[in-house]
N, C-alpha and C positions, 0 to 999 in steps of 0.2 A: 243149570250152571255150566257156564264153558271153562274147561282148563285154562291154568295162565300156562306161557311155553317151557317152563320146566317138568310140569307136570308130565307123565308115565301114561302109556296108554291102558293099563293096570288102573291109576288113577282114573282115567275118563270113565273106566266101565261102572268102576268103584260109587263115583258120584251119579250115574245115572240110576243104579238101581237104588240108589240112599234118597236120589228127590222125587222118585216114582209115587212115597208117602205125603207130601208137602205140597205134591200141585202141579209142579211143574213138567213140563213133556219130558217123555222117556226118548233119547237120541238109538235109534234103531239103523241098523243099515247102511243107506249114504248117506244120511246124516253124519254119523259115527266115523266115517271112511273121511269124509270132508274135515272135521276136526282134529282124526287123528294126522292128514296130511299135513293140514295147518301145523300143528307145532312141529313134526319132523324140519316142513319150510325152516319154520326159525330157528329150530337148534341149527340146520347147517347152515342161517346165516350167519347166527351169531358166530358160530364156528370156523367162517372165511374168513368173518373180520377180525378174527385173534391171528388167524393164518398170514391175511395181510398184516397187520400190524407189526408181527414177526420179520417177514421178509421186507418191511420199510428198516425197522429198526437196524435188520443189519445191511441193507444196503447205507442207509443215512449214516452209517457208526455209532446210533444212540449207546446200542452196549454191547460190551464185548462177553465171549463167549470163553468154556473153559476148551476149547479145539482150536489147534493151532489154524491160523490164516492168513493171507496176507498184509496183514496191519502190524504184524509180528515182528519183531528185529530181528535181523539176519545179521549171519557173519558178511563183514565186506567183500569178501573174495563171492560169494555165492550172489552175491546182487549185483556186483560188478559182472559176474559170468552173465546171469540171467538179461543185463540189461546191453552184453555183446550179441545175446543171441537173437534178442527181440529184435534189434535193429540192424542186426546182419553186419556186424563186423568183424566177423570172424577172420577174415584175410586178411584186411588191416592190421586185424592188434597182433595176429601170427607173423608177418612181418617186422609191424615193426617192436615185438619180443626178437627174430633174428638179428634185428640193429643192434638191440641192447646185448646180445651175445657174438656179435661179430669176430671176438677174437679169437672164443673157444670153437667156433662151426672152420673157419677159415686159418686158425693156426696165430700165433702171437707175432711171426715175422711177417706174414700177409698183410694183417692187422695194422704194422706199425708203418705200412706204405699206403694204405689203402682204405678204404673208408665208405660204408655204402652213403648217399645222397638221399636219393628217391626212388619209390616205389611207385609206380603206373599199374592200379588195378586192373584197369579196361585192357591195356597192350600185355600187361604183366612182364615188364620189363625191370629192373632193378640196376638204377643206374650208379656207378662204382667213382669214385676220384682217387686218383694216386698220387704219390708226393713228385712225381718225376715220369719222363718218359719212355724212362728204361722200365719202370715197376708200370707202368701203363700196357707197354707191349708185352710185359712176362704176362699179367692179366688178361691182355687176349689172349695169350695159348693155355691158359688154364681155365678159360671161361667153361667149356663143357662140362669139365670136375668139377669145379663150383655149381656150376645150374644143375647138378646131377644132386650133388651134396646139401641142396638148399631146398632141394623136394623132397629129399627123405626128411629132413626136418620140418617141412608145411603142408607135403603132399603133393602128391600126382600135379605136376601141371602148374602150379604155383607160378613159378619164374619160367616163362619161354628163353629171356635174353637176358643177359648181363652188358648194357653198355657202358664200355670205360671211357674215361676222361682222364687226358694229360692234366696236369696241374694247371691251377686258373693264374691268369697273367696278371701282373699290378693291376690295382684300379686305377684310374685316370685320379692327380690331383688338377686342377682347377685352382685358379687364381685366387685370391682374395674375394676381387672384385666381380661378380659373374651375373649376367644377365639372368632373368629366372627363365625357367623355361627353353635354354640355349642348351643345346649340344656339344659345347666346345669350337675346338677348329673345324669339326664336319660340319656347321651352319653356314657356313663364309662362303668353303670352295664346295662342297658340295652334297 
């Protein structure tokens, strides 16, 4: 009689010497070695396939575990952070968090002349508007303090330039009536 695969190698021996009375062959040797492999074989397959089954269930989500994971709510601050670092925008949102505090890094009378615009990653320039040309020019002789003062806030290197800009001119009003796609008077003469 062959063991089924739960059976004990304890068992195999157990059954050969009990059928040695009854008739049937006594398993000796390699005999013995061959069927005790045989069901070692299927406990560890049986064994993979619980292992697999496990590592489907929790890649697929079937079910959740009592160990925290990433299926898990998080606070917003901590998934926002994680989801700045994954995608590398860390210079960005450092930035532009120094827009949102512009008044306090650069002073409340700075502030109310003055206004950053834009930010150039690649140049790392940091472009400024002023209400006038007088607070335009004070702005370039204080650009080094500022580009000084806006790297202890983001780090080494952040901001190479500060470019200012005088205040932006009216915008052109147009007719009524306007052609699409026209330029105004620069179409006509030139």
């Amino acid at each position: 009689m062959l063991p089924q695969a739960g059976e004990s190698e304890s068992a195999v021996s157990d059954s050969t010497e009990e059928g040695s009375g009854a008739g049937e062959p006594q398993l000796s040797g390699v005999d013995l070695a061959r069927v005790a492999l045989r069901n070692a074989k299927e406990q560890a397959r049986l064994r993979g396939d619980n292992v697999r089954q496990k590592k489907e269930a929790r890649r697929t989500g079937l079910r959740s575990g009592a160990r925290a994971d990433g299926r898990d709510p998080q606070p917003l601050g901590a998934a926002i952070s994680r989801l700045v670092a994954e995608r590398g925008w860390e210079a960005p949102a450092a930035v532009g968090g120094v827009m949102g505090r512009w008044p306090q890094i650069v002073g409340r009378d700075l502030a109310a002349h003055c206004e950053p615009e834009h930010y150039s990653e690649d140049d790392r320039v940091l472009s400024v508007r002023c209400s006038s040309t007088a607070w335009a020019t004070q702005i370039r002789l204080l650009a080094p303090q500022l580009v000084r003062k806006l790297n202890e806030e983001l780090g080494h290197g952040t901001v190479k330039l500060i470019k200012v800009q005088g205040p932006a001119g009216p915008t052109r009003s147009y007719g009524r009536l306007r052609a699409p796609g026209s330029k105004g008077p620069g179409d006509t003469w030139g």
